[in-house]
VOBANU-120838 format. One line per 2 residues: their letters; for each residue y, z, x of N, C-alpha, C. Coordinates in Angstrom, 3 decimals, always signed. Atoms other than C-alpha are relative to their C-alpha. Example, Ala and Ser with C-alpha at 12.3 -4.5 7.8 and 13.67 -1.06 7.14 Angstrom:
2
as> -1.190/+0.000/+0.890/-4.500/+7.800/+12.300/+1.200/+0.000/+0.900 ~ -1.190/-0.060/-0.820/-1.060/+7.140/+13.670/+1.090/+0.730/-0.770
This chain:
69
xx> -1.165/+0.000/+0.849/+0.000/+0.000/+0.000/+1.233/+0.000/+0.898 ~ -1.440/+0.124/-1.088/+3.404/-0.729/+1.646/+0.546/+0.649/-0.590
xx> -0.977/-1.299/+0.584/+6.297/+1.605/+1.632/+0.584/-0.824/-1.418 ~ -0.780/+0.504/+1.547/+8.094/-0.491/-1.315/-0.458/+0.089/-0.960
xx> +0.816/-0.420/+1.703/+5.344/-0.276/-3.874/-0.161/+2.002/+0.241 ~ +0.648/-1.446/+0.278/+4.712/+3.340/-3.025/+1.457/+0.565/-0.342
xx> -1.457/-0.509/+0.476/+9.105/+3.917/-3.260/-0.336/-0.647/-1.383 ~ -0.027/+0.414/+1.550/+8.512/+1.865/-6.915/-0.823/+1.116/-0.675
xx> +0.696/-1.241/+0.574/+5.754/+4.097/-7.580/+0.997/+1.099/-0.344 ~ -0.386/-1.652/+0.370/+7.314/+7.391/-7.362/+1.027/-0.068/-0.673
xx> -0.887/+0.388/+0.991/+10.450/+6.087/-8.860/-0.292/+0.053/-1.611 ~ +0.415/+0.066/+1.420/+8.818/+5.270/-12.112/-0.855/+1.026/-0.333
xx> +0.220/-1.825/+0.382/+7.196/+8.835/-11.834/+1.039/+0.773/+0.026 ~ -0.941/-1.206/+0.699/+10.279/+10.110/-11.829/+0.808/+0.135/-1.484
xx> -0.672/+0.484/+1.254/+11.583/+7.986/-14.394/-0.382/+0.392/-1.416 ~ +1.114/-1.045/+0.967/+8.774/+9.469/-16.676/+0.082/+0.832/+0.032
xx> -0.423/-1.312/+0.159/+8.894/+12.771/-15.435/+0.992/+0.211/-0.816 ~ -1.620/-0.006/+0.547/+12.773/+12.519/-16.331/-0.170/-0.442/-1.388
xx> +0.415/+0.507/+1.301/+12.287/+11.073/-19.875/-1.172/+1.574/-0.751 ~ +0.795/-0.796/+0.147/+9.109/+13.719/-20.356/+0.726/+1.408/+0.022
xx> -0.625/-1.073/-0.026/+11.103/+16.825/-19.088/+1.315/+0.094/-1.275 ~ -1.319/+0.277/+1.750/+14.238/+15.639/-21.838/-0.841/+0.409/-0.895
xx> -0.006/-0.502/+1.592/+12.040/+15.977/-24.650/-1.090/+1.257/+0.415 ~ +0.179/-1.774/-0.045/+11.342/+19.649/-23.292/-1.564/+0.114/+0.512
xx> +1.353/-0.423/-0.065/+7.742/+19.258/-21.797/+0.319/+0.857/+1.434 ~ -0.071/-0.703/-1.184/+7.312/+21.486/-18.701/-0.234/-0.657/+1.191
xx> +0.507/+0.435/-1.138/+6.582/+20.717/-15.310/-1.500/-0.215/+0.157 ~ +1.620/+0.235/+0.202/+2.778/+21.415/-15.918/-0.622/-1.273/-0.958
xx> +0.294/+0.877/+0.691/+2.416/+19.665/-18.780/+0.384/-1.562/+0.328 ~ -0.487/+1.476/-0.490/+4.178/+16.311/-17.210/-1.411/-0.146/+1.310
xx> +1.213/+0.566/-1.198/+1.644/+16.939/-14.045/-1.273/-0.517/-0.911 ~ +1.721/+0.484/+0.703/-1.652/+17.182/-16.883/-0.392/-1.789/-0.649
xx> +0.172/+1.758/+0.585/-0.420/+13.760/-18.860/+0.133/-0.488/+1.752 ~ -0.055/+1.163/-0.635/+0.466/+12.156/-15.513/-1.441/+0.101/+0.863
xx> +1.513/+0.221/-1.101/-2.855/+13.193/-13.352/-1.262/-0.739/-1.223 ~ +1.247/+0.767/+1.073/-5.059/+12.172/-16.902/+0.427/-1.673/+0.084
xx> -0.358/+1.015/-0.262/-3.534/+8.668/-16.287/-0.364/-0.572/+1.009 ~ +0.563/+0.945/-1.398/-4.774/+7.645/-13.258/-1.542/-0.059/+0.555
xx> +1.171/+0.566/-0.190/-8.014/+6.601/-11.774/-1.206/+1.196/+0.143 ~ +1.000/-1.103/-0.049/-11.224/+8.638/-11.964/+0.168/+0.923/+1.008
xx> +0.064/-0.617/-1.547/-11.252/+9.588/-8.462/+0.727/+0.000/+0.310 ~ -1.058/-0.849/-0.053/-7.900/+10.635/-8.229/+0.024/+1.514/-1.009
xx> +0.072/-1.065/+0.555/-8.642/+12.716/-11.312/-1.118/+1.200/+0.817 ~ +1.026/-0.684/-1.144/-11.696/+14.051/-8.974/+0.721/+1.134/+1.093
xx> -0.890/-0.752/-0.907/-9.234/+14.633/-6.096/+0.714/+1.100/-0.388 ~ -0.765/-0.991/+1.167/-6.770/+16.708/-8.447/-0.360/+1.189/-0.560
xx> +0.711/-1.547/+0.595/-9.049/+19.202/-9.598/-0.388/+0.455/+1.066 ~ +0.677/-1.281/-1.333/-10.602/+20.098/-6.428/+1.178/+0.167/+0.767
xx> -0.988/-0.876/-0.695/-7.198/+20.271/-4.688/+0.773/+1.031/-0.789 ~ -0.468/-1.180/+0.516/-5.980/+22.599/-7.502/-1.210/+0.979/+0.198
xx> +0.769/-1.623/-0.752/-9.111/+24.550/-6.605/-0.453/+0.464/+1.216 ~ +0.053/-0.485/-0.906/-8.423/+24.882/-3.423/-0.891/-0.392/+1.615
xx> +0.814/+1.122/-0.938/-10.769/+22.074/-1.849/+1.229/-0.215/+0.908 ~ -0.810/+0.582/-1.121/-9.617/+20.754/+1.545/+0.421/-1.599/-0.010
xx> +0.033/+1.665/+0.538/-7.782/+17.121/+0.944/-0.938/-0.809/+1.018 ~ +0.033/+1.112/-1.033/-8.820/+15.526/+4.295/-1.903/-0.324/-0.623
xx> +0.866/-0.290/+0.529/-12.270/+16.652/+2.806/-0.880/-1.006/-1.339 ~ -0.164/+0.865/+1.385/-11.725/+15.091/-0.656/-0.217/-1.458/+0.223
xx> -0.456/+1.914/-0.078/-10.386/+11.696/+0.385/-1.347/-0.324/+1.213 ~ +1.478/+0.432/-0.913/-13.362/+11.457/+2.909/-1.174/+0.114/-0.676
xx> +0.792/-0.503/+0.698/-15.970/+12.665/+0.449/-0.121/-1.489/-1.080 ~ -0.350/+1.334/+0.501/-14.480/+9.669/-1.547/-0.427/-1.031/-0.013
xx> -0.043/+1.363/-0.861/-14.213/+6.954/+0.480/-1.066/-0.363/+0.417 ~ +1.239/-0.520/-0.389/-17.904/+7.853/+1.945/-0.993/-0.804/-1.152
xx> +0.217/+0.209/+1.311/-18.988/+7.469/-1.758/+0.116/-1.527/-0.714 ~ -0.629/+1.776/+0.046/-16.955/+4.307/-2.656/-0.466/-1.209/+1.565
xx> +0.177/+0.817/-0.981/-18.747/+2.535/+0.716/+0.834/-0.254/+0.943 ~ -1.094/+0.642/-1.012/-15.699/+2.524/+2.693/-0.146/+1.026/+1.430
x> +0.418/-0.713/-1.395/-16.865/+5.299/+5.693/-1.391/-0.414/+0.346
């Protein structure tokens, strides 16, 4: 991914966030809709780094998985 799609990316997560936070949702609740939106195995990643899994761990565990190590 090159830096320009990943600056568009986060942009239009904020642009959502921003929109989402206006009509009064919290910070949590903007993370739960935006992490249920994205790809399985990001949702994978997401839960085990909120419980405390190690990322380098995760994304290798992954990638391993998906044929790419």
């Amino acid at each position: 991914m090159t830096a320009e799609s990943e600056a568009a990316i986060a942009a239009e997560n904020a642009r959502i966030g921003a929109m989402l936070s206006d009509r009064g949702l919290t910070p949590d609740q903007i993370f739960r809709i935006m992490r249920d939106q994205v790809h399985p195995a990001m949702q994978e990643a997401l839960a085990a780094v909120e419980a405390g899994a190690d990322v380098d761990d995760i994304v290798f565990e992954i990638r391993r998985r998906d044929g790419h190590e």
